[in-house]
HTML snippet that shows the backbone in 3Dmol.js (N, CA, C, O; Angstrom):
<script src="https://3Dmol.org/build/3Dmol-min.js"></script>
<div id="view" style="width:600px;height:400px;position:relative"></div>
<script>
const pdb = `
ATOM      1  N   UNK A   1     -91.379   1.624 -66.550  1.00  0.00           N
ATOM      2  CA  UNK A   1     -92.554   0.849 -66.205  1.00  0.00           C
ATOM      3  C   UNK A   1     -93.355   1.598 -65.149  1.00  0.00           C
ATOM      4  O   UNK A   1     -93.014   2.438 -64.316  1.00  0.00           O
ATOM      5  N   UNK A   2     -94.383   1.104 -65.406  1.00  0.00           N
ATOM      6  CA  UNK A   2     -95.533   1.767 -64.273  1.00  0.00           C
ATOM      7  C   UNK A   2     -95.536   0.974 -63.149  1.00  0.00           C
ATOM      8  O   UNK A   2     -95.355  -0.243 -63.186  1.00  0.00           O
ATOM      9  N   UNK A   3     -95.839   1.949 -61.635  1.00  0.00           N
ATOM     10  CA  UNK A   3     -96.341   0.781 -60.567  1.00  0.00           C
ATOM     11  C   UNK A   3     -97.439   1.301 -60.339  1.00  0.00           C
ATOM     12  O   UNK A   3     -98.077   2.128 -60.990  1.00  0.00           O
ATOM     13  N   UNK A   4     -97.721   0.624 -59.073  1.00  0.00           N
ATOM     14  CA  UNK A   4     -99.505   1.656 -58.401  1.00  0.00           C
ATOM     15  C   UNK A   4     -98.742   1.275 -56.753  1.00  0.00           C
ATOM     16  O   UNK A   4     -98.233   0.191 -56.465  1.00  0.00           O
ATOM     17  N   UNK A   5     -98.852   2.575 -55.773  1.00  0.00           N
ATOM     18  CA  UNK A   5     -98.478   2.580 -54.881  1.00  0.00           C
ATOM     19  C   UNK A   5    -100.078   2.851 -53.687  1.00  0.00           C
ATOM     20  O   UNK A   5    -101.167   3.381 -53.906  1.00  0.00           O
ATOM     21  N   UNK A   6     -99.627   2.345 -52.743  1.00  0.00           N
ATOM     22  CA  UNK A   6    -101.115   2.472 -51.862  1.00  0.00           C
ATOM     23  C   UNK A   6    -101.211   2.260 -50.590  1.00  0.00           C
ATOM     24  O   UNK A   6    -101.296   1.109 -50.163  1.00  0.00           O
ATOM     25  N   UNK A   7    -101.214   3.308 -49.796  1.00  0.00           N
ATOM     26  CA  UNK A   7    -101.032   3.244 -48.273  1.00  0.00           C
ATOM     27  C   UNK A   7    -102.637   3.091 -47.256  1.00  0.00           C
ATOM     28  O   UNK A   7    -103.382   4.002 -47.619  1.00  0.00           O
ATOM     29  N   UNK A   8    -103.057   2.546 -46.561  1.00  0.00           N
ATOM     30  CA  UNK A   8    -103.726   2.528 -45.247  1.00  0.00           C
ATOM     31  C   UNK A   8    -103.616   2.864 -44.500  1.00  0.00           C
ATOM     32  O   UNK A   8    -102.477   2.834 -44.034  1.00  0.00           O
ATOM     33  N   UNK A   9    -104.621   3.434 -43.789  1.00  0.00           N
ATOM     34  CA  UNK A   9    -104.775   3.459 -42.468  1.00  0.00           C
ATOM     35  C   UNK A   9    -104.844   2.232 -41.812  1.00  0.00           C
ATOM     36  O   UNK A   9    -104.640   1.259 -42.538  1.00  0.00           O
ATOM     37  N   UNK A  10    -105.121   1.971 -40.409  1.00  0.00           N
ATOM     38  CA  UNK A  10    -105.509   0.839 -39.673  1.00  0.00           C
ATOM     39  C   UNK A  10    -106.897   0.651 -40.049  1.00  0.00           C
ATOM     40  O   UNK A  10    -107.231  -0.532 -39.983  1.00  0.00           O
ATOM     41  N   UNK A  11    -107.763   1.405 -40.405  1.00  0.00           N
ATOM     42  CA  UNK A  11    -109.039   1.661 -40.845  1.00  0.00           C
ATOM     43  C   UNK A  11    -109.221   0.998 -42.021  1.00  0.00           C
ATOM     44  O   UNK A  11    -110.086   0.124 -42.082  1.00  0.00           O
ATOM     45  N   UNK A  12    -108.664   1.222 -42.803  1.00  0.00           N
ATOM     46  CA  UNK A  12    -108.723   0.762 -44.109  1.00  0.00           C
ATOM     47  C   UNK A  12    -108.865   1.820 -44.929  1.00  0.00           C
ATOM     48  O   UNK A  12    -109.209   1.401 -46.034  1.00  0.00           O
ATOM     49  N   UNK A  13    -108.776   2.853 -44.916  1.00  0.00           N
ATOM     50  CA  UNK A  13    -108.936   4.409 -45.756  1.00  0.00           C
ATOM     51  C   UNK A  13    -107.546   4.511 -46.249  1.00  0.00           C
ATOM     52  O   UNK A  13    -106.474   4.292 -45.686  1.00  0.00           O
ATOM     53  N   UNK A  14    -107.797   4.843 -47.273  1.00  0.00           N
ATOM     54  CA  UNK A  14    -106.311   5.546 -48.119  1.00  0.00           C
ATOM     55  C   UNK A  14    -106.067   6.329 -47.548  1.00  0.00           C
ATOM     56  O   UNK A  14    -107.012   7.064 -47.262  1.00  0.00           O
ATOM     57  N   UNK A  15    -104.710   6.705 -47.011  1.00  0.00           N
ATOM     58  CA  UNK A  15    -104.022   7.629 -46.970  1.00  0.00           C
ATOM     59  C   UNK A  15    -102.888   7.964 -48.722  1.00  0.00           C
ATOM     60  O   UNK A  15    -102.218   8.976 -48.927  1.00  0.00           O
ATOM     61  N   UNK A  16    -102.951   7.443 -49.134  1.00  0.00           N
ATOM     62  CA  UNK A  16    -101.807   7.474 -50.071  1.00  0.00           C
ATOM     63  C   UNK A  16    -102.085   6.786 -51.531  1.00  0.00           C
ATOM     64  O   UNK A  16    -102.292   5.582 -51.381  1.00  0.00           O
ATOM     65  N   UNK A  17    -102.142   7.157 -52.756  1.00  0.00           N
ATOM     66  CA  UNK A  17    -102.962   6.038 -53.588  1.00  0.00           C
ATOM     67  C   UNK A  17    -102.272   7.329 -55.520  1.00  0.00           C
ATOM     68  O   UNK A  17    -102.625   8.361 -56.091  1.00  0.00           O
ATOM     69  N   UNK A  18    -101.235   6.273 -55.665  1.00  0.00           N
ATOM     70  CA  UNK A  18    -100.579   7.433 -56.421  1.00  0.00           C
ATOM     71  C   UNK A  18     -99.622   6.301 -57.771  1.00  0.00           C
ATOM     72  O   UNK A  18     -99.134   5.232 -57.405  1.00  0.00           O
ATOM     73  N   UNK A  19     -99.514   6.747 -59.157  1.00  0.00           N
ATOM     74  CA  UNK A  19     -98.577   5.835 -59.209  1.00  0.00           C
ATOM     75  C   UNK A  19     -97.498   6.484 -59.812  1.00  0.00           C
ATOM     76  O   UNK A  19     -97.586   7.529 -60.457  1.00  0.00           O
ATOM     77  N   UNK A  20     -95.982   5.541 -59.485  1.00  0.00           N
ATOM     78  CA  UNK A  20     -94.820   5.621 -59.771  1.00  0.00           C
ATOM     79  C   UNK A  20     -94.484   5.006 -60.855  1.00  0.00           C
ATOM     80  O   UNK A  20     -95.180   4.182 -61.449  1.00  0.00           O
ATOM     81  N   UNK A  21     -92.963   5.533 -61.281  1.00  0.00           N
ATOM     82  CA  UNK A  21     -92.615   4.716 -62.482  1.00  0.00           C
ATOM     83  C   UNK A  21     -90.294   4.442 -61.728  1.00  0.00           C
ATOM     84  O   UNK A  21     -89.452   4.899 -60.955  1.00  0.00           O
ATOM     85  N   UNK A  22     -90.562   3.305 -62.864  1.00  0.00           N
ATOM     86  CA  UNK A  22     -89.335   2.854 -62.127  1.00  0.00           C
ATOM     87  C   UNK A  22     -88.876   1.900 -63.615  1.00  0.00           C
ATOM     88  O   UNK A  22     -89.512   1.560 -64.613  1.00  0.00           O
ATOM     89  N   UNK A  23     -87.536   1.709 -63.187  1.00  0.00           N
ATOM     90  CA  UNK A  23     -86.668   1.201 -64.861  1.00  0.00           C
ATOM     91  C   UNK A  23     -87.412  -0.374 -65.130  1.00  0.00           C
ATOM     92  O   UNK A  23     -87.800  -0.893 -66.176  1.00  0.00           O
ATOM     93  N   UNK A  24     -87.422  -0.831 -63.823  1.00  0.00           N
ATOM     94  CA  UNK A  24     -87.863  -2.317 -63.590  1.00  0.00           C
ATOM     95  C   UNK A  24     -88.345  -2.715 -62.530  1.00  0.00           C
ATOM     96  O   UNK A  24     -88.461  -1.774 -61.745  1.00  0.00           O
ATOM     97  N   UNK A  25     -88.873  -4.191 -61.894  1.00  0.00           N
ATOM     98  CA  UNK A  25     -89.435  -4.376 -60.795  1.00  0.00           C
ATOM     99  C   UNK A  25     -88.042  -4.592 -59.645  1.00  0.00           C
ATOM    100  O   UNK A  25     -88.183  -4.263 -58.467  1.00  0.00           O
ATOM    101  N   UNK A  26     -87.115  -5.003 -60.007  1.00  0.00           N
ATOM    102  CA  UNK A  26     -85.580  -4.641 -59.313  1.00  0.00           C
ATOM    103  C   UNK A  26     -85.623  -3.133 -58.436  1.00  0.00           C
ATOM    104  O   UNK A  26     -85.639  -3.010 -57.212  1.00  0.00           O
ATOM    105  N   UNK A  27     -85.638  -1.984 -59.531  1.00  0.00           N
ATOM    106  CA  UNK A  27     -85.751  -0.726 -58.762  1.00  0.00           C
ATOM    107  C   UNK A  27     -86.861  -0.472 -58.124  1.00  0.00           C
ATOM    108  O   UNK A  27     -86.807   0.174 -57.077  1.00  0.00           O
ATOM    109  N   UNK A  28     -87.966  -0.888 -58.585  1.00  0.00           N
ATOM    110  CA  UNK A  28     -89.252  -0.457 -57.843  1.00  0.00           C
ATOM    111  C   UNK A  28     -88.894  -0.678 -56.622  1.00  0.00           C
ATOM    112  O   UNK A  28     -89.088   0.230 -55.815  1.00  0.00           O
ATOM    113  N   UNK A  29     -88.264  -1.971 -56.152  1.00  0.00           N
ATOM    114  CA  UNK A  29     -88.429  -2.567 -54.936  1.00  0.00           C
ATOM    115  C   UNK A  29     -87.394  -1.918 -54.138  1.00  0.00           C
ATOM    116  O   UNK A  29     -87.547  -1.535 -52.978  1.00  0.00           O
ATOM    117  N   UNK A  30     -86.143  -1.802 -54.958  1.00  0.00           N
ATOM    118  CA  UNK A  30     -85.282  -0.486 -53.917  1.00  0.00           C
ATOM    119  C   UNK A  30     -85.456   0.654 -53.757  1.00  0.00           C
ATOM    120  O   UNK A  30     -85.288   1.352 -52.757  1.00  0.00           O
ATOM    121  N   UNK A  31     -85.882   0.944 -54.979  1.00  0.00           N
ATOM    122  CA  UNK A  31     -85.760   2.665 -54.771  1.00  0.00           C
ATOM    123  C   UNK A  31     -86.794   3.024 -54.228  1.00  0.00           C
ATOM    124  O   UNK A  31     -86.691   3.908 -53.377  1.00  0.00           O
ATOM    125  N   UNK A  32     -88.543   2.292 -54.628  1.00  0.00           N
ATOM    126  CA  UNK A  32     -89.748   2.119 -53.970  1.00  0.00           C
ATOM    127  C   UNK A  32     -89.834   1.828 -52.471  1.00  0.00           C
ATOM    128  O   UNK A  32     -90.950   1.828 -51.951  1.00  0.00           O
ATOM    129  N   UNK A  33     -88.881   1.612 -51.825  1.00  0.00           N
ATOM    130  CA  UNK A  33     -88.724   1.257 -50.341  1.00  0.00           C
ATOM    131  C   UNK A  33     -88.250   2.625 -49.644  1.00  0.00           C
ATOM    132  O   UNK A  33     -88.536   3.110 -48.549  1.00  0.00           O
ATOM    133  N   UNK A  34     -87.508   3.017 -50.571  1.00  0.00           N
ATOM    134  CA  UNK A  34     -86.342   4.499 -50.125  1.00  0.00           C
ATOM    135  C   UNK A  34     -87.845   5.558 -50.362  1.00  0.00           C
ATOM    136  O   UNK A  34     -88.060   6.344 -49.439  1.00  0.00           O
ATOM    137  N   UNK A  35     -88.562   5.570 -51.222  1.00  0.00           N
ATOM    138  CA  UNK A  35     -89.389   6.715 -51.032  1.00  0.00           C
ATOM    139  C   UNK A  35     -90.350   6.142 -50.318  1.00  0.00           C
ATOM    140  O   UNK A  35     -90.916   7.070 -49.740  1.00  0.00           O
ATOM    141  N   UNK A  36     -90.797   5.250 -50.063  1.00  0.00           N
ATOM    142  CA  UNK A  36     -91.876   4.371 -48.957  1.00  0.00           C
ATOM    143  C   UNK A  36     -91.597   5.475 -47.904  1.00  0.00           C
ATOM    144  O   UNK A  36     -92.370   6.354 -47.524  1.00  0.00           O
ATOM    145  N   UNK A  37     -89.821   5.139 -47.364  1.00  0.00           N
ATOM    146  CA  UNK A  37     -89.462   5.583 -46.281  1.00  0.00           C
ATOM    147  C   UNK A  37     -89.684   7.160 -46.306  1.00  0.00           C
ATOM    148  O   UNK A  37     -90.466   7.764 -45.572  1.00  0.00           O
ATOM    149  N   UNK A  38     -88.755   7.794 -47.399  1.00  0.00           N
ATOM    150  CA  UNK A  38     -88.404   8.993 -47.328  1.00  0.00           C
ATOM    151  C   UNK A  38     -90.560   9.947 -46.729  1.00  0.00           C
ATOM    152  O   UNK A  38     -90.871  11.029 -46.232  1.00  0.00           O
ATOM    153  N   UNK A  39     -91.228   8.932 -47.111  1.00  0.00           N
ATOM    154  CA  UNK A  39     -93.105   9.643 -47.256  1.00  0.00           C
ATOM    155  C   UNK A  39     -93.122   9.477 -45.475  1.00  0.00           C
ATOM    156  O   UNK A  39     -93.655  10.380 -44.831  1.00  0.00           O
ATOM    157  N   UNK A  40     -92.600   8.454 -44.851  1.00  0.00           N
ATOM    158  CA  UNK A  40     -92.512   8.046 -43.028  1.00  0.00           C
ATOM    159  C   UNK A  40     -94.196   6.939 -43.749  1.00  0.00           C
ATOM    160  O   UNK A  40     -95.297   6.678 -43.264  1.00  0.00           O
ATOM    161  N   UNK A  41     -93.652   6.681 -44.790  1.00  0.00           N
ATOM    162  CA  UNK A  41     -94.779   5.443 -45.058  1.00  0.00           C
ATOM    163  C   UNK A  41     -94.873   4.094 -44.517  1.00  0.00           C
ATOM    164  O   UNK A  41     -95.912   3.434 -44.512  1.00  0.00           O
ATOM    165  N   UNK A  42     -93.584   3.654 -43.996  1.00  0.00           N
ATOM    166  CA  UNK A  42     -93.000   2.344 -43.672  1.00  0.00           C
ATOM    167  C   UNK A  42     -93.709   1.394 -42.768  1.00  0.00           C
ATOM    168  O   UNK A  42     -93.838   0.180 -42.924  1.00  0.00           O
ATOM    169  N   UNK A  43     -94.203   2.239 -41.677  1.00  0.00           N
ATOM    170  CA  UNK A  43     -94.816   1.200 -40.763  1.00  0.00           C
ATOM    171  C   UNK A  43     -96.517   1.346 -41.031  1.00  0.00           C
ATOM    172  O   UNK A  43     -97.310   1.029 -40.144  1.00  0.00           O
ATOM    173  N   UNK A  44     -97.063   1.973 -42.644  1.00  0.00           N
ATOM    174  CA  UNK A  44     -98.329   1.843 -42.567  1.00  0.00           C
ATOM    175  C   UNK A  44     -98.350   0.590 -43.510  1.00  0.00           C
ATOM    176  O   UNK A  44     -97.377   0.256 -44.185  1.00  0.00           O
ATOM    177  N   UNK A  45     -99.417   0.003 -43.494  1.00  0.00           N
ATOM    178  CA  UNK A  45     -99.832  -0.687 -44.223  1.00  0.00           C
ATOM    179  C   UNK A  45     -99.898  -0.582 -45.680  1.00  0.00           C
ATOM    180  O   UNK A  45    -100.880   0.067 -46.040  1.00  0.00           O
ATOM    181  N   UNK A  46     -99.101  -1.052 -46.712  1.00  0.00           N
ATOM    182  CA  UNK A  46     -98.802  -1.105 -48.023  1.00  0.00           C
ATOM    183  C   UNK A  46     -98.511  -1.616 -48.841  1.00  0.00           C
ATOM    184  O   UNK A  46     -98.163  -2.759 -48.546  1.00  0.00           O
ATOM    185  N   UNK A  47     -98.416  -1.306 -50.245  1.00  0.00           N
ATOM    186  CA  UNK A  47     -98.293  -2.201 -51.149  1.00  0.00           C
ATOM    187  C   UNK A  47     -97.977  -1.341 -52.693  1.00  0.00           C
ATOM    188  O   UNK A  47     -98.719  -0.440 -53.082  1.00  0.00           O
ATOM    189  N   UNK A  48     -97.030  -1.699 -53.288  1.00  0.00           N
ATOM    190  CA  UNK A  48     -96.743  -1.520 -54.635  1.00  0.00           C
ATOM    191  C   UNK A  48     -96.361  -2.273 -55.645  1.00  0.00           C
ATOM    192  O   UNK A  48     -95.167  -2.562 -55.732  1.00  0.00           O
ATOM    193  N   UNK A  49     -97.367  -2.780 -56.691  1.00  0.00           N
ATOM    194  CA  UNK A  49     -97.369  -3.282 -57.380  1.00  0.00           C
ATOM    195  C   UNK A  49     -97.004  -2.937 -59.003  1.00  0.00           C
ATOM    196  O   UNK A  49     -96.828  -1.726 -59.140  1.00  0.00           O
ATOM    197  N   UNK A  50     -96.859  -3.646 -60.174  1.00  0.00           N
ATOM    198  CA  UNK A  50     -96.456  -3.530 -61.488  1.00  0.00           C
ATOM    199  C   UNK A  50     -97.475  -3.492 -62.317  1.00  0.00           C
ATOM    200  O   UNK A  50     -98.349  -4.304 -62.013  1.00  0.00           O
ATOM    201  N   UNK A  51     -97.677  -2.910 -63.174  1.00  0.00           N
ATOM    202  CA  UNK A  51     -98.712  -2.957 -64.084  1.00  0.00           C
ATOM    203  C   UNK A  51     -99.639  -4.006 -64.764  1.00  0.00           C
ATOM    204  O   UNK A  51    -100.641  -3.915 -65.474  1.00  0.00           O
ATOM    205  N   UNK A  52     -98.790  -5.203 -64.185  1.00  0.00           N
ATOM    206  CA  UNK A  52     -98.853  -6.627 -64.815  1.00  0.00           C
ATOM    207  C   UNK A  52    -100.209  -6.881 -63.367  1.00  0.00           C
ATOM    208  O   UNK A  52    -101.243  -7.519 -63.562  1.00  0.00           O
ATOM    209  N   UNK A  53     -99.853  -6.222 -62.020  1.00  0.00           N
ATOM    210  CA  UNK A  53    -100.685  -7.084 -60.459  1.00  0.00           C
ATOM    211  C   UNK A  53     -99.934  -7.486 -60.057  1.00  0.00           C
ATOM    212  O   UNK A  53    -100.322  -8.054 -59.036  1.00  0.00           O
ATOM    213  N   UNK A  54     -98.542  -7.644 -60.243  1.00  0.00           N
ATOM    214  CA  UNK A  54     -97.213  -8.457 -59.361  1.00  0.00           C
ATOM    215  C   UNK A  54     -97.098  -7.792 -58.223  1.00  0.00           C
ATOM    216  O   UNK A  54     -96.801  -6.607 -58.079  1.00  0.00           O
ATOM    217  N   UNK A  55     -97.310  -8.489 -57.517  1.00  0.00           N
ATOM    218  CA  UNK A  55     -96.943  -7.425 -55.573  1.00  0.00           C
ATOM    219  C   UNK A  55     -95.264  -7.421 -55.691  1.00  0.00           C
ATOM    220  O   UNK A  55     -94.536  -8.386 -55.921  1.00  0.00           O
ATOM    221  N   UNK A  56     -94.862  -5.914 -55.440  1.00  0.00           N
ATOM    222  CA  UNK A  56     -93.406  -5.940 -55.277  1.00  0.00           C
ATOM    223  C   UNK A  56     -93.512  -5.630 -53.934  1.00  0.00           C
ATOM    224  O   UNK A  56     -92.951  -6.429 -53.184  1.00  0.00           O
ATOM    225  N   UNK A  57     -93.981  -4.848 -53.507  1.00  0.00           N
ATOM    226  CA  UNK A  57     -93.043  -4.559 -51.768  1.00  0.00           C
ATOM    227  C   UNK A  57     -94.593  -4.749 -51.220  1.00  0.00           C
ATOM    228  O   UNK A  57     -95.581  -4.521 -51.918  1.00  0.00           O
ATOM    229  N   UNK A  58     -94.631  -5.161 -49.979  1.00  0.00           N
ATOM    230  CA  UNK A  58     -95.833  -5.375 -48.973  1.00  0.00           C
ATOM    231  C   UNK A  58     -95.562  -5.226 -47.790  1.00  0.00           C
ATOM    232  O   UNK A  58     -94.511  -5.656 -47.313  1.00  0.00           O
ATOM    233  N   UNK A  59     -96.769  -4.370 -46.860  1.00  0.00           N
ATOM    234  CA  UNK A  59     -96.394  -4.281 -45.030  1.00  0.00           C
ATOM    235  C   UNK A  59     -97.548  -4.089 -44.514  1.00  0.00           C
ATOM    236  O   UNK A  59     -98.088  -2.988 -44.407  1.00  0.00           O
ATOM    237  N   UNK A  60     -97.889  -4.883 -44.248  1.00  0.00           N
ATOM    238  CA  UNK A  60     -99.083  -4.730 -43.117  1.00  0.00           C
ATOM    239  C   UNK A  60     -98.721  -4.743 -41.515  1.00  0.00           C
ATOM    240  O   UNK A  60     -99.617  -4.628 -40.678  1.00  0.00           O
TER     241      UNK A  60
END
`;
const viewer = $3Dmol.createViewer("view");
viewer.addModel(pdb, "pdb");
viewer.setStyle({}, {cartoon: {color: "spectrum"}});
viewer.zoomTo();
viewer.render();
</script>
């Protein structure tokens, strides 16, 4: 499955705007957290969603 991944600034400018693929919305949300982290994406503002618009992981 497809996601759409998408990071902010405090600004509101993309830093990050890319999409992933993952078995299901289960992995998106783990394994999608582990590369969140592994990018030092974690404490920006984000969001990755499913092809469907389902918000899986969110951080503002």
């Amino acid at each position: 499955m497809k996601f759409r991944f998408t990071a902010f600034q405090p600004t509101g400018e993309v830093i990050l705007d890319e999409d992933w693929e993952f078995e299901n919305d289960h992995e998106a949300k783990t394994a999608g957290a582990e590369k969140i982290a592994s990018l030092e994406l974690s404490e920006a503002t984000h969001r990755l969603v499913n092809s469907e618009g389902k918000l899986i992981l969110f951080h503002s």
